[in-house]
C-alpha positions, 0 to 999 in steps of 0.5 A: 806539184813540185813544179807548180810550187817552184813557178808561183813566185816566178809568175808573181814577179813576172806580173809585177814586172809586168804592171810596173814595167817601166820601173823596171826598165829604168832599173836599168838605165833604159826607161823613161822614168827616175828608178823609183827604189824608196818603200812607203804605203799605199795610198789610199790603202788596199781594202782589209777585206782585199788583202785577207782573201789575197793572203788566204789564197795564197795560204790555201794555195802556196803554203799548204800544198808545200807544207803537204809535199815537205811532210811527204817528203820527210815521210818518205826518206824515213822510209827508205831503207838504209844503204850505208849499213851492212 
């Protein structure tokens, strides 16, 4: 689970990358288009109802098991015995 957390936002940036590639490329000086940096809105803006399932996704899928493995984690150092005491 650990490793599949680590590799979402990676597969997240490789498909920006991906569907914006010559941007990307132009970051570097290579592309055939002026870097384009400026942040501004979509337009037309992305359907509301797109966006919620977008972000519940990413709630049930990211958020969630992190949190699950955080917990897990925190249970299981409580468990440990001590080393340091004799």
């Amino acid at each position: 689970m650990h490793a599949f957390l680590e590799m979402l936002p990676l597969v997240a940036l490789l498909i920006v990358i991906t569907v914006h590639w010559q941007q990307f490329l132009s970051l570097f000086g290579v592309g055939q288009q002026a870097p384009e940096i400026a942040l501004r809105l979509r337009q037309p803006p992305l359907p509301w109802m797109y966006v919620s399932v977008v972000l519940s996704l990413v709630v049930l899928f990211e958020v969630l098991p992190y949190l699950e493995e955080l917990v897990r984690g925190i249970r299981a150092e409580g468990s440990r015995p001590n080393r340091g005491s004799n």
